[in-house]
C-alpha positions as a Markdown table, in Angstrom:
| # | Residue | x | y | z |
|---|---|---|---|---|
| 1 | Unk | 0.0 | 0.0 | 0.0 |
| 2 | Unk | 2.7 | 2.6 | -0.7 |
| 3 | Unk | 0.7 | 4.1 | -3.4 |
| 4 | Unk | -0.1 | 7.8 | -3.5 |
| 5 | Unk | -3.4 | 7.1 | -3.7 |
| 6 | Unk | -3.8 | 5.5 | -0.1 |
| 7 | Unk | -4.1 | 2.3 | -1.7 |
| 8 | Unk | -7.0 | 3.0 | -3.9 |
| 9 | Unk | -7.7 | 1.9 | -6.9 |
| 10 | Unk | -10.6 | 3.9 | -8.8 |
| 11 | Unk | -11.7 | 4.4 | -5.7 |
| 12 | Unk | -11.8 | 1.2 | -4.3 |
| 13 | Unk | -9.4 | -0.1 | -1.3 |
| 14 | Unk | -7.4 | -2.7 | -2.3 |
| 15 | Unk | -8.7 | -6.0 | -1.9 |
| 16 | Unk | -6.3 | -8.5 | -0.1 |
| 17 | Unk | -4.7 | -11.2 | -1.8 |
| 18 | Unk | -6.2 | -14.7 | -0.7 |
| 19 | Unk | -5.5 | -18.2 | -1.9 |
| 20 | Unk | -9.4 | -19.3 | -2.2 |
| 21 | Unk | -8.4 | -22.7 | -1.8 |
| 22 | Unk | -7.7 | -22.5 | 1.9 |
| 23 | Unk | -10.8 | -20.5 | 2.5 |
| 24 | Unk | -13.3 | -22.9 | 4.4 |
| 25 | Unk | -16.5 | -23.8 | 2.0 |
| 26 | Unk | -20.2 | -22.9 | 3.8 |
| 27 | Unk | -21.6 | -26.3 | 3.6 |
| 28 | Unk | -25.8 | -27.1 | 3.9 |
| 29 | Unk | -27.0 | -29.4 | 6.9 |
| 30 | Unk | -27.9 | -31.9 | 4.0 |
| 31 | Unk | -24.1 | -31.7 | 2.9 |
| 32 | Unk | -24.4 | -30.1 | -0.2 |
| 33 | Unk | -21.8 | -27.5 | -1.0 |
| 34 | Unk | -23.2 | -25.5 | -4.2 |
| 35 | Unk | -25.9 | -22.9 | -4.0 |
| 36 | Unk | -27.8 | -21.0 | -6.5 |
| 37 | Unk | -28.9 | -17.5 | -6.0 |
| 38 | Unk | -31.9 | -16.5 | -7.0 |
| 39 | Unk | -34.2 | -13.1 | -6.8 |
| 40 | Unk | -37.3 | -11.7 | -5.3 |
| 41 | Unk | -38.5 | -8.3 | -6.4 |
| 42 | Unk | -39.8 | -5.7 | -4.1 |
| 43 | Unk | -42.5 | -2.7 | -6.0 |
| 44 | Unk | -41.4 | 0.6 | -4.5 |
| 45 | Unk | -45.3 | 2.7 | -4.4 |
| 46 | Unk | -44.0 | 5.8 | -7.2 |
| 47 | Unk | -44.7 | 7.7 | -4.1 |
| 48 | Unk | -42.2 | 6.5 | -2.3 |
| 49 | Unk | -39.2 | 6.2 | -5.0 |
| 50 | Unk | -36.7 | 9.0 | -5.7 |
| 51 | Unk | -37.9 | 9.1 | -9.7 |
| 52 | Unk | -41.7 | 9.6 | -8.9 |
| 53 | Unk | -42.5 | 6.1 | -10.8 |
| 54 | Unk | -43.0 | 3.1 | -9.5 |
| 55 | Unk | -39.5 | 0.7 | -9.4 |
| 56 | Unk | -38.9 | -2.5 | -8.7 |
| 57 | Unk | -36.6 | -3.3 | -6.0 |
| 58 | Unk | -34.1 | -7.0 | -6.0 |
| 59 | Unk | -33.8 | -9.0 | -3.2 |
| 60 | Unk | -31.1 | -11.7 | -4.1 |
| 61 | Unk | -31.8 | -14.8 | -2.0 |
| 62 | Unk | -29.5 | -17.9 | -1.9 |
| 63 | Unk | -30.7 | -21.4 | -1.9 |
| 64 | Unk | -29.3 | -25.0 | -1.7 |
| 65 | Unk | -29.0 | -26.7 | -4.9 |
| 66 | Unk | -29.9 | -30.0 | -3.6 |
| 67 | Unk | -32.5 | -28.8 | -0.9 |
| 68 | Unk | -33.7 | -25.6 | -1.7 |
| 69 | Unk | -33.1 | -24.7 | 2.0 |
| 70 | Unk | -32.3 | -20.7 | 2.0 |
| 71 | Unk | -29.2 | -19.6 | 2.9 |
| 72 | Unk | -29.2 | -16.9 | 5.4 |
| 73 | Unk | -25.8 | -15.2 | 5.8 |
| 74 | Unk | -25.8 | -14.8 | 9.8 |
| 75 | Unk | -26.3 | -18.7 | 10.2 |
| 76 | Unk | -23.3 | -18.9 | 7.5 |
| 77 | Unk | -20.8 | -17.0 | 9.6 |
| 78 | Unk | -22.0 | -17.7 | 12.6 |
| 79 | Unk | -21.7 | -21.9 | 11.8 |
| 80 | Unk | -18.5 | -21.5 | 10.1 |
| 81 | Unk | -16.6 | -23.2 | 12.7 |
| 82 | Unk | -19.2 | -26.1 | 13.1 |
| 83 | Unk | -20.1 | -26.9 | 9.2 |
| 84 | Unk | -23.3 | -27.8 | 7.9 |
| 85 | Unk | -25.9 | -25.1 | 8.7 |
| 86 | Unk | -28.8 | -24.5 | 11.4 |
């Protein structure tokens, strides 16, 4: 980080360097390990969006592929050092 910048990049801190494969996968309680994300969609009342028209707003939501149990991201870090989630 002895860049002028402070380290930025466009803006954006620098991002450290990790080796992905010693990072610890999230596993589900039915032991699978790959999850598919997929979306919900909020309507925002016109009345209450910044462009005075009614939006649509995206709620990403990430299920098991095998179970279709939803992955919630507090019981993924707070399980991390159990496996398998609550």
């Amino acid at each position: 980080m002895n860049r002028r910048d402070g380290g930025l990049r466009r803006g954006r801190p620098e991002q450290p360097k990790v080796d992905i494969n010693t990072l610890e996968d999230i596993v589900c309680e039915c032991g699978e390990k790959i999850f598919t994300q997929l979306a919900r969609f909020k309507k925002i009342p016109a009345l209450m969006s910044n462009t005075g028209k009614e939006q649509l707003y995206p709620i990403i939501i990430t299920i098991c592929a095998e179970c279709g149990k939803q992955l919630l991201l507090q019981d993924a870090v707070k399980d991390s050092s159990g496996g398998g989630l609550q």
